[in-house]
C-alpha positions as a Markdown table, in Angstrom:
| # | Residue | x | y | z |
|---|---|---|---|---|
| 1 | Unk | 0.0 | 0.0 | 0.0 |
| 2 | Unk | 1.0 | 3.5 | -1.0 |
| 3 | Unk | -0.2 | 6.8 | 0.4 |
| 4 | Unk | -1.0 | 9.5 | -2.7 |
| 5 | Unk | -3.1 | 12.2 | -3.3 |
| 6 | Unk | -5.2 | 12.9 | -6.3 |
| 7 | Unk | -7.5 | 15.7 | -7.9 |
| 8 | Unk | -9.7 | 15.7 | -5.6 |
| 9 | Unk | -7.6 | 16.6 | -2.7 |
| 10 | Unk | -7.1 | 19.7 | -4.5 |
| 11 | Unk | -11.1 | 20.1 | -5.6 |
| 12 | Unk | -11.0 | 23.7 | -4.8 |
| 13 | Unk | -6.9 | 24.6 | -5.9 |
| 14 | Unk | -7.8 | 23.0 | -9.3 |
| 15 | Unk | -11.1 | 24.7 | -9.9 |
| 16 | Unk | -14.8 | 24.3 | -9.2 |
| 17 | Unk | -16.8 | 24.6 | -12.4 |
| 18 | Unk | -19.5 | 27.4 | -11.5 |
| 19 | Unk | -18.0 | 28.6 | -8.6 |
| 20 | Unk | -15.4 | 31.5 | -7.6 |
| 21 | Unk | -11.8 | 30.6 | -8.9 |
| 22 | Unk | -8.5 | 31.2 | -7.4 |
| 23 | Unk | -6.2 | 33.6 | -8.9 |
| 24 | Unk | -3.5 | 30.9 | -9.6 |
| 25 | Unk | -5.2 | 27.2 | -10.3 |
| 26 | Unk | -3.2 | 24.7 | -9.7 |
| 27 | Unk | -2.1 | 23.3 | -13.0 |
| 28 | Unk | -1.4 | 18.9 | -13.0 |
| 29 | Unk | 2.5 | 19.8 | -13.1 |
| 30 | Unk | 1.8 | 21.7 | -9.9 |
| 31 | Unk | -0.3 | 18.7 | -8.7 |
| 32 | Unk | 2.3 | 16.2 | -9.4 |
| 33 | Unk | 5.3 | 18.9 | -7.4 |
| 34 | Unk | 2.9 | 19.0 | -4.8 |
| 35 | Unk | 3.1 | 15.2 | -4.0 |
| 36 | Unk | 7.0 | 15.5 | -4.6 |
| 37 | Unk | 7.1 | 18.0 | -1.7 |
| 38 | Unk | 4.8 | 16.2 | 0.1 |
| 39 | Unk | 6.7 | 13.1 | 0.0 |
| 40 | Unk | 4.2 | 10.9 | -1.3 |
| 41 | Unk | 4.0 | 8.2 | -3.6 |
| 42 | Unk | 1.2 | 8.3 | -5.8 |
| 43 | Unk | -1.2 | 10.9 | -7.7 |
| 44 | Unk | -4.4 | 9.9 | -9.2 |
| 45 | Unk | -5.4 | 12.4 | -11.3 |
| 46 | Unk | -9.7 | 11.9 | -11.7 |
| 47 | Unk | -12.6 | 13.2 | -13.9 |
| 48 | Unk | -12.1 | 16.7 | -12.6 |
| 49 | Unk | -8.8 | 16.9 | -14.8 |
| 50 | Unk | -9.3 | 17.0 | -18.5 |
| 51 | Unk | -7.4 | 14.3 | -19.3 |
| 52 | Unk | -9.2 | 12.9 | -22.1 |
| 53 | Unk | -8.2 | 16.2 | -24.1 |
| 54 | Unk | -4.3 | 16.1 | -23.7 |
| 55 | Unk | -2.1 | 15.0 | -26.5 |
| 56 | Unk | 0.0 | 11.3 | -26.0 |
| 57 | Unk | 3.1 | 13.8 | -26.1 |
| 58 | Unk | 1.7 | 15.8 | -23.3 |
| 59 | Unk | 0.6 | 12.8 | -21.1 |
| 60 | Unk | 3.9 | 11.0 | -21.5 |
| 61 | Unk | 5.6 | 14.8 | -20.3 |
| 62 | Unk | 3.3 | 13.8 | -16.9 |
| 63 | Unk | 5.0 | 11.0 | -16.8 |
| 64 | Unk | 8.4 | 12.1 | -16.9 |
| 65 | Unk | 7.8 | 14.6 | -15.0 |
| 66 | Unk | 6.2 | 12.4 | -12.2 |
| 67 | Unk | 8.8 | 9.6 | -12.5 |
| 68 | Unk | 11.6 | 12.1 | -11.7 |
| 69 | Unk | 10.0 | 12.7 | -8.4 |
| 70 | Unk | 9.6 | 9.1 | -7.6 |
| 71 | Unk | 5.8 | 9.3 | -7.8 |
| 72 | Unk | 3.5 | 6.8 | -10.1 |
| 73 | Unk | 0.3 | 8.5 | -11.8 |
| 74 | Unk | -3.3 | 7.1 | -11.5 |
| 75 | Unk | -5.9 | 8.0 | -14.0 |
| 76 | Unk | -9.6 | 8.9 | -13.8 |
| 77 | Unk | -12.8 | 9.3 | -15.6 |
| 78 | Unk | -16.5 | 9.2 | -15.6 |
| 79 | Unk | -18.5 | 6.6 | -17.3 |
| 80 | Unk | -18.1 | 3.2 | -18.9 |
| 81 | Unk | -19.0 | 4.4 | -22.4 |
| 82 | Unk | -16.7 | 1.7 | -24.6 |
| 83 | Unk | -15.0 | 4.4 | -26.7 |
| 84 | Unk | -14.2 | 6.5 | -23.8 |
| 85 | Unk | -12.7 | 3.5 | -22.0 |
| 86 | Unk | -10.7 | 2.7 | -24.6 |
| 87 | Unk | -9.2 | 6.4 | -24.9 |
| 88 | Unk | -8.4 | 6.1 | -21.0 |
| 89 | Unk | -6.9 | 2.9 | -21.1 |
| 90 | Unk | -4.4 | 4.3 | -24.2 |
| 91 | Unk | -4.4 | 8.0 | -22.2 |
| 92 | Unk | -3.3 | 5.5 | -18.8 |
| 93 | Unk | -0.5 | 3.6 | -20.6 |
| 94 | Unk | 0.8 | 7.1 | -22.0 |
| 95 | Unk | 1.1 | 7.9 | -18.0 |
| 96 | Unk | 2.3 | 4.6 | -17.0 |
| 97 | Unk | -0.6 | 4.5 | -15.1 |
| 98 | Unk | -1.3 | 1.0 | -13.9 |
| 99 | Unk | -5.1 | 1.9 | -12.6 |
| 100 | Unk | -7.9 | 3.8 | -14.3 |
| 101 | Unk | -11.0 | 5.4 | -12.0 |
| 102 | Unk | -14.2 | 5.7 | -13.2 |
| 103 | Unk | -17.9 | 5.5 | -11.9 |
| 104 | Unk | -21.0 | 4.4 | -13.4 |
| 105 | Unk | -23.5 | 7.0 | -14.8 |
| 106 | Unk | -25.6 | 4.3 | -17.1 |
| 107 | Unk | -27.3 | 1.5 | -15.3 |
| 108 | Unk | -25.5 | -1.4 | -14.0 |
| 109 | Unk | -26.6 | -3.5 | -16.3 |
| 110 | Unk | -25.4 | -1.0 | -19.4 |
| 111 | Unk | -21.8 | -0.8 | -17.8 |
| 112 | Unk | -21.5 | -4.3 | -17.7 |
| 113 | Unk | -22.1 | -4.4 | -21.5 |
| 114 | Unk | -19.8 | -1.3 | -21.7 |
| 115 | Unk | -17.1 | -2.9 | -19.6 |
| 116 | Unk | -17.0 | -6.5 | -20.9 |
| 117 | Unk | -16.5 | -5.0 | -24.2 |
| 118 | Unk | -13.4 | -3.4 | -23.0 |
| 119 | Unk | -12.0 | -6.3 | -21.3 |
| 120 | Unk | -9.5 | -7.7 | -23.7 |
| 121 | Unk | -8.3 | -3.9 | -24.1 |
| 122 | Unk | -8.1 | -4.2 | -20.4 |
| 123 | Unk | -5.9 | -7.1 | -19.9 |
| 124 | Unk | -3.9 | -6.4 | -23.0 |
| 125 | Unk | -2.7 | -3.0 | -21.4 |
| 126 | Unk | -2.7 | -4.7 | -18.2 |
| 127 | Unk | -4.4 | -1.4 | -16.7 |
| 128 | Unk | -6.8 | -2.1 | -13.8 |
| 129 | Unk | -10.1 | -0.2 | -14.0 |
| 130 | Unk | -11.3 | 1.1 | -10.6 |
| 131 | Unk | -14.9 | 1.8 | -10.1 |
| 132 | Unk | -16.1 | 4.0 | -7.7 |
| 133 | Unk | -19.0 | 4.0 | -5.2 |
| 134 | Unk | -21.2 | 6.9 | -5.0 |
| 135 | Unk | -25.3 | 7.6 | -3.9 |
| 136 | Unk | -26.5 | 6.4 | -8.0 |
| 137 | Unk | -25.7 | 3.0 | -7.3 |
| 138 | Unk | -26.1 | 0.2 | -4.2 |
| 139 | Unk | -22.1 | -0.8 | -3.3 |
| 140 | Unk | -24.1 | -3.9 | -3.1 |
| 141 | Unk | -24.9 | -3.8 | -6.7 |
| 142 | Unk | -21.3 | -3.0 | -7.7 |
| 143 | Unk | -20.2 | -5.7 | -5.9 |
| 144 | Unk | -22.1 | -7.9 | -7.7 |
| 145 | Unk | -21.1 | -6.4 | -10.8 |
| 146 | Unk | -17.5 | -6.7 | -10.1 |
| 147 | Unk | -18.2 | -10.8 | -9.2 |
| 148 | Unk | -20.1 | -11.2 | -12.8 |
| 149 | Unk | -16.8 | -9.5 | -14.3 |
| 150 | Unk | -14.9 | -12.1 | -12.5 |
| 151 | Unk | -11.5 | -10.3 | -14.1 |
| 152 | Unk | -8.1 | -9.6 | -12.0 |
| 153 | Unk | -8.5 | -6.4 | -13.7 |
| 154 | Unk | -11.8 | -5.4 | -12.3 |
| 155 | Unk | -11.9 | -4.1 | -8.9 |
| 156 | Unk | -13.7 | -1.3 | -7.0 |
| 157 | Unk | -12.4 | 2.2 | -6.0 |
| 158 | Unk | -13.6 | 2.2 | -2.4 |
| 159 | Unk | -15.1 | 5.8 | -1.0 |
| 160 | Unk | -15.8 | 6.0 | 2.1 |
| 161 | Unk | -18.1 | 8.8 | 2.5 |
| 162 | Unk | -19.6 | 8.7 | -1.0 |
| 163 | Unk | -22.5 | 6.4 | -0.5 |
| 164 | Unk | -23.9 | 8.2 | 2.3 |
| 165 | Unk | -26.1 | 9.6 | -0.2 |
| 166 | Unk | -27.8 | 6.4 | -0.8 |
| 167 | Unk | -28.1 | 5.7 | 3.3 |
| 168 | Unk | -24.8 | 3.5 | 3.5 |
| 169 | Unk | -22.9 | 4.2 | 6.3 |
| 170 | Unk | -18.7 | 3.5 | 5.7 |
| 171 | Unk | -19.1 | -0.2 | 7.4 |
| 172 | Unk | -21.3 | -1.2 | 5.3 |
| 173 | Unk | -19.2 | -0.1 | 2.2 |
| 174 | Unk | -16.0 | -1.4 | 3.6 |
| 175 | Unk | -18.0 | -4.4 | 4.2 |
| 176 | Unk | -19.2 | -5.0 | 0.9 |
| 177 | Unk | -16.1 | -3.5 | -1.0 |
| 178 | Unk | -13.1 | -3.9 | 0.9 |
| 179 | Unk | -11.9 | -7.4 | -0.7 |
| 180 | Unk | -12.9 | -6.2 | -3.7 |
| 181 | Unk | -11.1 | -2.8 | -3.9 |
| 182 | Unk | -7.8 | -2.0 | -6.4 |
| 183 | Unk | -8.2 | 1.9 | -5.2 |
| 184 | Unk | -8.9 | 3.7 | -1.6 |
| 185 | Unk | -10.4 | 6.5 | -1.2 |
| 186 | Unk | -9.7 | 7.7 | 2.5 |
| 187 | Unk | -12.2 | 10.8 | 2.8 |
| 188 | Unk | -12.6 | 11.5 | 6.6 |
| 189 | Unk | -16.2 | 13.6 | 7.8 |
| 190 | Unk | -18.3 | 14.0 | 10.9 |
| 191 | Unk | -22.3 | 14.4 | 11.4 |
| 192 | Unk | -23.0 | 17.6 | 12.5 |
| 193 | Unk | -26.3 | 18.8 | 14.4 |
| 194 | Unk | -27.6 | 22.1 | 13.2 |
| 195 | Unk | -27.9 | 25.0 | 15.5 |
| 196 | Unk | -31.7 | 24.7 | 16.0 |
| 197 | Unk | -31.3 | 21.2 | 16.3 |
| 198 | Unk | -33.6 | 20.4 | 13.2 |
| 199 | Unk | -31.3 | 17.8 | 11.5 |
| 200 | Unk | -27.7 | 17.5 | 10.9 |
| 201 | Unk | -25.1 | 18.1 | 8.1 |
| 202 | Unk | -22.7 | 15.6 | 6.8 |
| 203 | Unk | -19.3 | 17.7 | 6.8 |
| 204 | Unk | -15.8 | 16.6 | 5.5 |
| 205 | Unk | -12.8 | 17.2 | 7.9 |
| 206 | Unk | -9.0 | 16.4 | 7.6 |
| 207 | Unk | -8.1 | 12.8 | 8.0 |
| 208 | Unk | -8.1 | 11.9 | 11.8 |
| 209 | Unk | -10.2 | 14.6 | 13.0 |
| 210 | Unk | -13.4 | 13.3 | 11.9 |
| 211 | Unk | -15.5 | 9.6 | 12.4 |
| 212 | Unk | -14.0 | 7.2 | 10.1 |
| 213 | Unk | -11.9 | 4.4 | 11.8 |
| 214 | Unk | -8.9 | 4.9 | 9.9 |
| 215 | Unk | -7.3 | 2.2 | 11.6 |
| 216 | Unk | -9.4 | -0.2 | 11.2 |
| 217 | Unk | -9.9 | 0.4 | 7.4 |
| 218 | Unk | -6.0 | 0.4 | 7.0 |
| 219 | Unk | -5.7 | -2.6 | 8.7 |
| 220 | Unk | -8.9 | -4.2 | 7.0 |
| 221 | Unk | -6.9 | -3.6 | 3.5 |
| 222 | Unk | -4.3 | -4.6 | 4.2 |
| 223 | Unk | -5.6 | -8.2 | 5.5 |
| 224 | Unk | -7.6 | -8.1 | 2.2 |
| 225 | Unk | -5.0 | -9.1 | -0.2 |
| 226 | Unk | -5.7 | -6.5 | -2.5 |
| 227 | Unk | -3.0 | -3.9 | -1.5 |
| 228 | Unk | -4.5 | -0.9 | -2.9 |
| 229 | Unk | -2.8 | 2.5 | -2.7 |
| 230 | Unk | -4.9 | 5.0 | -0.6 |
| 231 | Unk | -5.7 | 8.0 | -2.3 |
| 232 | Unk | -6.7 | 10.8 | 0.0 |
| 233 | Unk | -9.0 | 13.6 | -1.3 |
| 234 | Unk | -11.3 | 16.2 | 0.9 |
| 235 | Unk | -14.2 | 17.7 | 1.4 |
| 236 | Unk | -12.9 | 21.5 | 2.2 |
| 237 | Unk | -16.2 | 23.5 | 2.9 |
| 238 | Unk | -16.3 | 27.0 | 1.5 |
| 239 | Unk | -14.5 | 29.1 | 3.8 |
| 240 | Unk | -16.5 | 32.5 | 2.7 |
| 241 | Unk | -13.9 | 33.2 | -0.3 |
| 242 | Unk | -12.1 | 31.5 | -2.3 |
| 243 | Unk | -9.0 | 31.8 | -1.5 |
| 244 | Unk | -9.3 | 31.0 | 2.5 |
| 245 | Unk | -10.8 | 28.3 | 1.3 |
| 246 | Unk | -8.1 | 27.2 | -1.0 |
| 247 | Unk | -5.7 | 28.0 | 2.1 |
| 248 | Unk | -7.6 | 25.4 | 4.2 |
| 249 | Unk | -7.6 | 22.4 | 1.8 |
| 250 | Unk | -3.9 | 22.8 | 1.8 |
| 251 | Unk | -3.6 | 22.7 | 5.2 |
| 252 | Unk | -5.8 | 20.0 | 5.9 |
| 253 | Unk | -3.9 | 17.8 | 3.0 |
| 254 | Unk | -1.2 | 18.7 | 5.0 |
| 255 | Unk | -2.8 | 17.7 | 7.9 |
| 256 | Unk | -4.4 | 14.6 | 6.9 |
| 257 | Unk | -0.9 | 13.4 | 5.3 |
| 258 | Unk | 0.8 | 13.9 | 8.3 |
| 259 | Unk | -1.9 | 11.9 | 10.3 |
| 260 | Unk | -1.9 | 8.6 | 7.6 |
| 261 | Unk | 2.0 | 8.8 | 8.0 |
| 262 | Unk | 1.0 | 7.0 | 11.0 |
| 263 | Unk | -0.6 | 3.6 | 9.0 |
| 264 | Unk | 1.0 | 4.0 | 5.6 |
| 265 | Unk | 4.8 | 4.5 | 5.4 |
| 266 | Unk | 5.5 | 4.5 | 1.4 |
C-alpha cells in the first residue's frame, strides 16, 4: 500500500466549475510537485482533470515529469462508455498509469455491456479499471457487478463517505467493498447537528479529525490481499472566499498526510 493524493484533494486549488476561482489554479505539473514536496508516492489524477483532451506527447511529459519525483500516476474518468474507456486505457498507458477510475453513470446492467467489451483492451494493457462507489448506485450492486466480471483487472475504488447519499454508512461499504477494492479513497467527515437542532449536516474534515476508523480500514486492507494505494482527497467547505478556502484544503492535505503517516509508510 502506498499513500497519494489525487485531484480531488485539490477540488478547490484546481477549480470548481461554476464557482469562484482562485487567482492561480493549480495546473497537473503543480499537482504532481505538490506530491513530490509532500513526500508521497502516488497521484491519481480523476474526472475533474481533462485528461481525455491532452495530447500522448503531453501525457507522457506527466510522466516524466512524475517519475523524476519518484511518484506513479493514477488515471480517472466518468462513465463506462466503450470508446471512452478505450481512450483512457491508451491515455493511462501514455502515463504509466497501472489503474484507471471511473464510476457508473448508465445503469448497472449497461456498464457491464460497456465494460466486458473493454476487457480484452483491459488485460492487454494490463491497466486495472477502478470503479467507484457513490449515492447512483447500491455498493451492493457493484459488488455484484464486479463478481459477474470475475477479471483480475476489475476491482472497485472504495469511498468511504460517498455512499452516504444512498443511506450507506462506511461499514457497510467497507464491508461490501473492501476485498474487492484495487483503489482507496480515504475521505474522513463527521455528522454535525444544526444550530436549532432540526437535522444535521454531513461535513468533510481532515483525515483523523473526523468519524471514520482509519485504523481499522487500513488494517482491514491490508488483511484483504488487495494492496490498494490509498488516495486521500477532501471535502474543504467553503470558507466565505475562495482563496481561505483554497488556504484550508492545503492545510488539511497537510494535515491529513501527516496523520496517515502513521498507518502507511511508502
Amino acid at each position: 500500500m502506498r499513500l497519494g493524493i489525487g485531484s480531488y484533494t485539490y477540488t478547490w486549488s484546481l477549480g470548481v466549475p461554476g464557482q469562484a476561482q482562485p487567482a492561480s489554479p493549480m495546473s497537473v505539473e503543480g499537482l504532481i510537485d505538490t506530491a513530490g514536496s509532500l513526500g508521497v508516492s502516488v497521484v491519481q489524477l480523476c474526472d475533474n482533470v481533462p485528461l481525455p483532451g491532452y495530447s500522448r506527447a503531453a501525457l507522457e511529459g506527466l510522466a516524466h515529469r512524475a517519475k523524476e519525483r519518484g511518484i506513479a500516476l493514477e488515471a480517472g474518468i466518468r462513465g463506462t462508455d466503450p470508446a471512452l474507456l478505450r481512450k483512457m486505457i491508451a491515455a493511462a498507458v501514455s502515463l504509466e498509469a497501472r489503474l484507471l477510475r471511473t464510476m457508473i453513470t448508465t445503469t448497472v446492467e449497461q456498464a457491464e455491456i460497456d465494460i466486458r467489451q473493454v476487457l480484452p483492451e483491459l488485460e492487454r494493457r494490463r491497466v486495472t479499471l477502478a470503479m467507484e462507489n457513490y449515492e447512483r448506485h447500491s455498493v451492493r450492486a457493484l459488488a455484484c457487478l464486479i463478481r459477474r466480471l470475475a477479471s483480475p483487472l476489475v476491482g472497485a475504488c472504495l469511498d468511504t463517505v460517498n455512499s452516504l447519499g444512498a443511506l450507506e454508512t462506511p461499514a457497510e461499504v467497507i464491508r461490501e467493498l473492501l476485498p474487492l477494492t484495487s483503489s482507496l479513497h480515504v475521505k474522513d467527515f463527521d455528522v454535525v447537528r444544526a444550530d436549532h437542532r432540526m437535522g444535521f449536516s454531513v461535513v468533510g474534515t481532515a483525515a483523523g479529525k473526523g468519524r471514520l476508523d482509519i485504523h481499522g480500514l487500513i488494517d482491514g486492507a491490508r488483511a484483504s490481499g488487495r494492496d490498494p494505494n490509498a488516495i486521500v482527497e477532501l471535502w474543504t467547505p467553503f470558507a466565505g472566499d475562495i482563496e481561505r478556502t483554497v488556504a484550508a484544503e492545503r492545510a488539511w492535505a497537510q494535515e491529513s498526510i501527516s496523520y496517515l503517516r502513521r498507518y502507511i509508510r511508502s
